[in-house]
N, C-alpha and C positions, 0 to 999 in steps of 0.2 A: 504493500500500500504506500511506503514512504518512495519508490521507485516510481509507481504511476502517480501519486503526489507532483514530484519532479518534470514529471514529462507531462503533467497537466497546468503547470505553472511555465514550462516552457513554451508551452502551446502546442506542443505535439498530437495531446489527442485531446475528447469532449469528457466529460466531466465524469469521474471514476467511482465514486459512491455511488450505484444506482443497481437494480437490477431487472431495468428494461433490458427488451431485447426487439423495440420498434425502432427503425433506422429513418430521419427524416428525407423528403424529396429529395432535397439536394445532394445528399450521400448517396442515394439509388442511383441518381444520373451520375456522379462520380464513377462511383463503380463498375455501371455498364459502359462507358468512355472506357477505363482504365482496362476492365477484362478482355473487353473488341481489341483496343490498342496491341494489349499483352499477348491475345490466346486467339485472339480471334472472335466470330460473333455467335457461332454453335457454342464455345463456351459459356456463354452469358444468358443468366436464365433471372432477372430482378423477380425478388418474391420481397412481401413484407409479411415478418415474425408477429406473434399475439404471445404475451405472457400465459402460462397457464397457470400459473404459481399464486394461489389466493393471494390479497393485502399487499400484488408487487408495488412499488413504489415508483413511478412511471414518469415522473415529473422531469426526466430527462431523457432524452433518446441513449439508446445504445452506446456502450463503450466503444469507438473505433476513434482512428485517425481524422486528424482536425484538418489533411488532404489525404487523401490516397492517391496523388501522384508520387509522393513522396513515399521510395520506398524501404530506403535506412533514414536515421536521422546520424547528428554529432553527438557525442557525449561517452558514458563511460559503456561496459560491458555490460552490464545488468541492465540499464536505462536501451541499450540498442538489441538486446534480447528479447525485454517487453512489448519493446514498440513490435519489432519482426511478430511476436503472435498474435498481436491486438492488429497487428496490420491482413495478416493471413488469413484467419479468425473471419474480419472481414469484409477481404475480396472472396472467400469460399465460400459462406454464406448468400450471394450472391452467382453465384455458377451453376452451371448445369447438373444433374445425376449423374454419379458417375454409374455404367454399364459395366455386370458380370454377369459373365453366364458358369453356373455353375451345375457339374453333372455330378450324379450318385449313380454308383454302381453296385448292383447287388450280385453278389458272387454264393451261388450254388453250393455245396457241399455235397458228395455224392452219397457219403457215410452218417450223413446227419442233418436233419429237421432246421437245424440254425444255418445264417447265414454270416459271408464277410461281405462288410460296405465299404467302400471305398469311396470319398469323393475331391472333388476340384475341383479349382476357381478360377476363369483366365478376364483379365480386365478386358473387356472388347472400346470401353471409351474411357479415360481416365477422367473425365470434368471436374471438379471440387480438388479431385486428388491429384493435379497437375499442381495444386498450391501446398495442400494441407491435409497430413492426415493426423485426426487424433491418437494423440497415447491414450492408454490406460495405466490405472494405478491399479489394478488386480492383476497379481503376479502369478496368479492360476490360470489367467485367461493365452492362450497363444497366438497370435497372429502369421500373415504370410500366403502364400500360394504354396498349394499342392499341384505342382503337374504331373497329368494321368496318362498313360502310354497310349497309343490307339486300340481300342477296344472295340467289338462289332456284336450283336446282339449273337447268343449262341455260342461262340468260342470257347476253346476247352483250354484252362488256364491250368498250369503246372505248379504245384505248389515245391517252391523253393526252398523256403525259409519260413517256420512259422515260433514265435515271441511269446511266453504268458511270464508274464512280469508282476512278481507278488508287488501290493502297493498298498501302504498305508492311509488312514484317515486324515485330513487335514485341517488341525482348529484355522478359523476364520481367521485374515490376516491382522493384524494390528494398523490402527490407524494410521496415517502419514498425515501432515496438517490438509494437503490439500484434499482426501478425501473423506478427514472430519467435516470439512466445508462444505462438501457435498452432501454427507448426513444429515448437515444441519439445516441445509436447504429442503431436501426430504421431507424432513419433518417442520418445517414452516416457522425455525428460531432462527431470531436475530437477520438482520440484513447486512448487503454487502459492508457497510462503514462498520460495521461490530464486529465480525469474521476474526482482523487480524488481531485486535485488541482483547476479542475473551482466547485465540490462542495462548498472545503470548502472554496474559494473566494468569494463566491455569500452569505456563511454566515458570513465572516469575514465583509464582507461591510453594514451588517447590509439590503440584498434586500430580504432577507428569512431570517427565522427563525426556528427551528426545534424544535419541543414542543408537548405534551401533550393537548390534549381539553378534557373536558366532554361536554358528550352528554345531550341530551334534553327528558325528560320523554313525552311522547303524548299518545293519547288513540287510539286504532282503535277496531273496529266491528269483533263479529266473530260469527256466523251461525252454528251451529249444527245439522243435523237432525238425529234424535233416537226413533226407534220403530216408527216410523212415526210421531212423531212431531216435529219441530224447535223451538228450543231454541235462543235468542238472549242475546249476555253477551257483555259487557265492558272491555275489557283487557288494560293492559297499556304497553308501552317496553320502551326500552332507545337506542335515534338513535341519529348519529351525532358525538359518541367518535372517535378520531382518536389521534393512539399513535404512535408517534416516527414521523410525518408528519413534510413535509420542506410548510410552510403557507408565502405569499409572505408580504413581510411591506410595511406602504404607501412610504417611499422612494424606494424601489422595486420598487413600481406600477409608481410612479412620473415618476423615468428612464426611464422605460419601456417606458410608454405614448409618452417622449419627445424624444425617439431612433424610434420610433416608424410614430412619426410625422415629423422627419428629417433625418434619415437613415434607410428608411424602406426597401432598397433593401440592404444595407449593415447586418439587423437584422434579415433577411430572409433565412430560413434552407438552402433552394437550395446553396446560396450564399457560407455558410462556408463547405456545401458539395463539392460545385463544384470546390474552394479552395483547398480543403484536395485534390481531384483530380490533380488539376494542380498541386502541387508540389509533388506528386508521378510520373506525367508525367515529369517533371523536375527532379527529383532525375534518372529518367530510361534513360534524355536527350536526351527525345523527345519532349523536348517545352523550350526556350529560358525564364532563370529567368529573366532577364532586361525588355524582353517584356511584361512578364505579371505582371510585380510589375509595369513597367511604365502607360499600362491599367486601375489597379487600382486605383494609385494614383494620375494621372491628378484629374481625374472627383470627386476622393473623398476628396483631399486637396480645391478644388472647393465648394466643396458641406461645406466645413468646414469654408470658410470664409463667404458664403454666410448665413450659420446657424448664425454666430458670427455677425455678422452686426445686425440681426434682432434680436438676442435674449440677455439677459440678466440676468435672473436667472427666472428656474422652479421652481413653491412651489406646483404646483396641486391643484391649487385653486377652491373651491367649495362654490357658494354660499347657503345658509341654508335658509336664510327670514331672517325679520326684526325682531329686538330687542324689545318689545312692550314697554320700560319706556323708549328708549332715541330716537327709532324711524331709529337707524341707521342700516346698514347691518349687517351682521353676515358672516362671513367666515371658512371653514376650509381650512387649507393649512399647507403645509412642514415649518419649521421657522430653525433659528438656533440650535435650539437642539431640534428639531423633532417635529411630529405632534401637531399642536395648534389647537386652536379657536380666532378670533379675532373678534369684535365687532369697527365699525368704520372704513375709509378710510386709507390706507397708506400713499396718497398724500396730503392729507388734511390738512390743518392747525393744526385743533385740535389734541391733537396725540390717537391713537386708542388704545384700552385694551386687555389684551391677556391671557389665561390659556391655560396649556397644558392637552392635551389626557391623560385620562388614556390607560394601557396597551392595556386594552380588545379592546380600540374602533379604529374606522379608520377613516379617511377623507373620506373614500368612503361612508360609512355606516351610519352614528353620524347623528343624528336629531336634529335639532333646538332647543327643549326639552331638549335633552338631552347637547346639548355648553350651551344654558343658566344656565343649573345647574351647570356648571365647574365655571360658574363666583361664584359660593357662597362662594370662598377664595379668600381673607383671611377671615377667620367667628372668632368669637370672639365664643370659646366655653364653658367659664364662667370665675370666679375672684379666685386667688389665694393670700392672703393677702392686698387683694382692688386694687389688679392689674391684667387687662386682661392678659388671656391665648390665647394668639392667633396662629391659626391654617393655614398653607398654606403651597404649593408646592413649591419647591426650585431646581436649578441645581442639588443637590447634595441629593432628593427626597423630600417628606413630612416632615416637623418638627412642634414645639410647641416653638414660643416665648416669652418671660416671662420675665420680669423686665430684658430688651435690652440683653437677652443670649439666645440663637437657642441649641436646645434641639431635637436631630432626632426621629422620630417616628420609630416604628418597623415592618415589612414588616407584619405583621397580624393587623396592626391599620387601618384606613379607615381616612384620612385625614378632608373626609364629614359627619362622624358620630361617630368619635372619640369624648369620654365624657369628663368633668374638670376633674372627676376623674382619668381616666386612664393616664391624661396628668399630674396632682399631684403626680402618682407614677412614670413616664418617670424623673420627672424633681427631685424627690426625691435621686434615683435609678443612677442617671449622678449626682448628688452633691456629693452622698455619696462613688462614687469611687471618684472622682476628691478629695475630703478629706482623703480617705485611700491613694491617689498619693502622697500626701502632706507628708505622714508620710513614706514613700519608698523611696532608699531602707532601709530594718527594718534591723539588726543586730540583729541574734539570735542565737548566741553563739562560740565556737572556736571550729577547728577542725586541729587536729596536728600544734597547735599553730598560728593560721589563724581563719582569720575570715567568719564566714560564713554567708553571707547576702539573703534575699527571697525579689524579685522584682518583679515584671511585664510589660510585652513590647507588641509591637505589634501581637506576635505571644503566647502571653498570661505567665501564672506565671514561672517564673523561679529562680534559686540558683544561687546567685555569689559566689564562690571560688576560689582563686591562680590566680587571670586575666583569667580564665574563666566561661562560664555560662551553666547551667545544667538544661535542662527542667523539670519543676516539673507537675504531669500529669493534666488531662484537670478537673479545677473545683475547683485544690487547691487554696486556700486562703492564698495569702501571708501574711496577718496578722496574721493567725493561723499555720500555718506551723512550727512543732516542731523542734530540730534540728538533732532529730534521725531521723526522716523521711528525711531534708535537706541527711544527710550524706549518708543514704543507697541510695538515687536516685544521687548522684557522683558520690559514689561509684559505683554501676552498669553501667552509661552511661560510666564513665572512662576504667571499663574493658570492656565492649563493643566496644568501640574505638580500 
């Protein structure tokens, strides 16, 4: 949205909040000029679109280009990417059908009641698809042409090769933002100006997550038969990658559960559909806004003290079993800085023990096995001049303590199977800057009768000269930093400036 934002404030295209999809006169005649121009005049087929989508919001024509002679604009990659689909989008809209003829063939069996179908698809006219074809976001779906050999009704076909490929079920894909949007379209929430702002609220709050998985190696069966005999072989694949997916957190699901058990009609599609409704019938002033906000809010200010009375704080508590050495429960649940393990009562006198989640795991999931092994920090993971290296997780992630100084671990260490050794070089490696800090900033020589100093700060090594600072590039060593290399990299950023 901040991209078509940009290209609608340069004037590229007509105005981007809207979810018309009527195009006015003058963009029809563009269009049909520009396709004749481009494809020729069999290409060119002007239709004009009708919303089907209840409560659309029509008050602006269609998203397209503010000319469609224009058919890249200037600007960056993202901004010339957008325009390229919103430009595509539509001139295709505008074009002919495209023509396929597509044949099915039924193949016989001489030994058996069932049949094999074979079919295929040859474009005879490309129209629309000389501009534009759509993708898809369903990664179960395949695309492409099949071509079919010449075939004549009757023919006695030899079977070659024949395939049964054991195959698993597959749970339905996980979201991607863009075909949350279309969900939400579906079911009649939120219009085009709200799309990008409830994504990315639901990832700023931390109830989703958008990230990368790999998948899981498994083996399945596959059956051959050739020349009349069957073969059995062992294949293996890799199922379960999903990339670029919004995956819900156990705060997500906590929410969820607890809107879910005490605003279940307020959390319900119909609800913010039938919403989005009334106030288009109030914007047309055919329905009284006092009446229907008063409607609402009785019964759900209502519902909100009666929630508050009984409730006190959600964690999404789950119990796991018992602890086998101290005999107490085990928990997982929400805490103040997010998913733990607890071992022990809340209420109880004695006070109870607690480790956090790693990344990978959830409160939904996590087995009793697996929270017992979170208590194994803090673990002493051996001696460094006859004093413990001790290892645990902290607010501010995994570290290595060592004679009373915390020492951060590095996002490739494993806080559970991190060695003395690798925590000997951690604690080496943090001494031996904090000792070059000691000696910065360094003075390494004059420049037009000034001094010129190599420091390093937060955002890594840099050159002091004349009360200003000059970045020196990623990896230089302030201790070695000559002062011809100091002065050419001034010099450069200065006349850059």
């Amino acid at each position: 949205m901040q991209v078509a934002q940009q290209l609608y404030e340069s004037g590229f295209i007509t105005y981007m909040r809207t979810d018309s999809v009527n195009l006015s006169s003058l963009a029809l005649n563009m269009a049909k000029q520009e396709i004749t121009s481009l494809y020729g005049e069999k290409y060119s087929k002007p239709r004009q679109y009708h919303t089907k989508t209840k409560g659309a919001q029509e008050a602006h024509e269609a998203i397209r280009p503010t000319y469609l002679q224009n058919h890249t604009i200037t600007g960056d990659a993202s901004q010339k990417r957008l325009y390229e689909l919103i430009w595509k989008r539509t001139i295709a809209s505008q074009m002919s059908d495209a023509e396929l003829e597509k044949t099915t063939v039924n193949i016989n069996i001489s030994t058996r009641s069932e049949k094999f179908i074979a079919s295929g698809e040859v474009v005879l006219f490309d129209g629309f698809l000389k501009v534009y074809m759509e993708s898809t976001d369903d990664e179960h779906e395949e695309g492409g042409e099949n071509l079919l050999p010449p075939l004549a009704k009757g023919m006695n076909l030899d079977l070659s090769k024949a395939e049964a490929m054991q195959r698993f079920s597959q749970h339905p894909p996980r979201y991607t933002e863009a075909s949350l949007v279309k969900k939400l379209e579906e079911l009649g929430i939120g219009r085009p100006s709200t799309y990008a702002p409830t994504i990315s609220t639901i990832q700023k709050r931390e109830y989703v997550v958008k990230e990368d998985r790999e998948g899981t190696v498994r083996e399945y069966n596959l059956l051959t038969l050739s020349k009349g005999a069957v073969k059995k072989a062992k294949k293996t694949e890799k199922v379960g990658t999903e990339k670029s997916k919004l995956f819900p957190t156990d705060i997500g699901m906590v929410v969820n559960t607890f809107l879910m058990d005490n605003f279940a009609d307020i959390v319900d599609y119909n609800f913010t559909a039938t919403v989005e409704k009334d106030f288009d019938e109030i914007a047309s002033g055919k329905k009284s806004w006092r009446k229907i906000i008063e409607s609402f809010y009785k019964p759900f200010h209502k519902n909100i003290e009666q929630v508050s009375e009984k409730t006190h704080r959600t964690t999404g508590e789950r119990l796991l079993g018992t602890d086998p050495k101290s005999g107490k429960n085990v928990y997982a649940k929400i805490g103040r800085y997010g998913a733990m393990v607890q071992i022990g009562e809340s209420k109880s006198d004695e006070k109870p023990t607690f480790a956090s989640l790693k990344k990978s795991q959830s409160i939904d999931t996590i087995t009793l096995d697996e929270a017992l092994a979170l208590f194994a920090l803090p673990r002493v993971a051996g001696q460094k001049d006859g004093k413990d290296l001790t290892v645990s997780i902290g607010k501010f992630g995994p570290y290595v303590r060592f004679d009373g100084k915390f020492y951060s671990l590095a996002k490739t260490d494993d806080p559970y199977t991190v060695t003395a050794e690798r925590c000997c070089e951690i604690i080496a490696a943090k001494d031996a800057k904090d000792e070059q800090k000691k000696l910065l900033p360094r003075t390494i020589g004059q420049h037009e009768g000034k001094d010129v100093q190599a420091n390093t700060g937060r955002f890594g090594p840099y050159v002091m000269f004349d009360g200003k600072n000059y970045k020196l590039p990623k990896g230089t060593d302030p201790m070695t930093v000559t002062l011809d290399e100091a002065v050419a990299v001034l010099k450069k950023q200065a006349k850059k400036k």
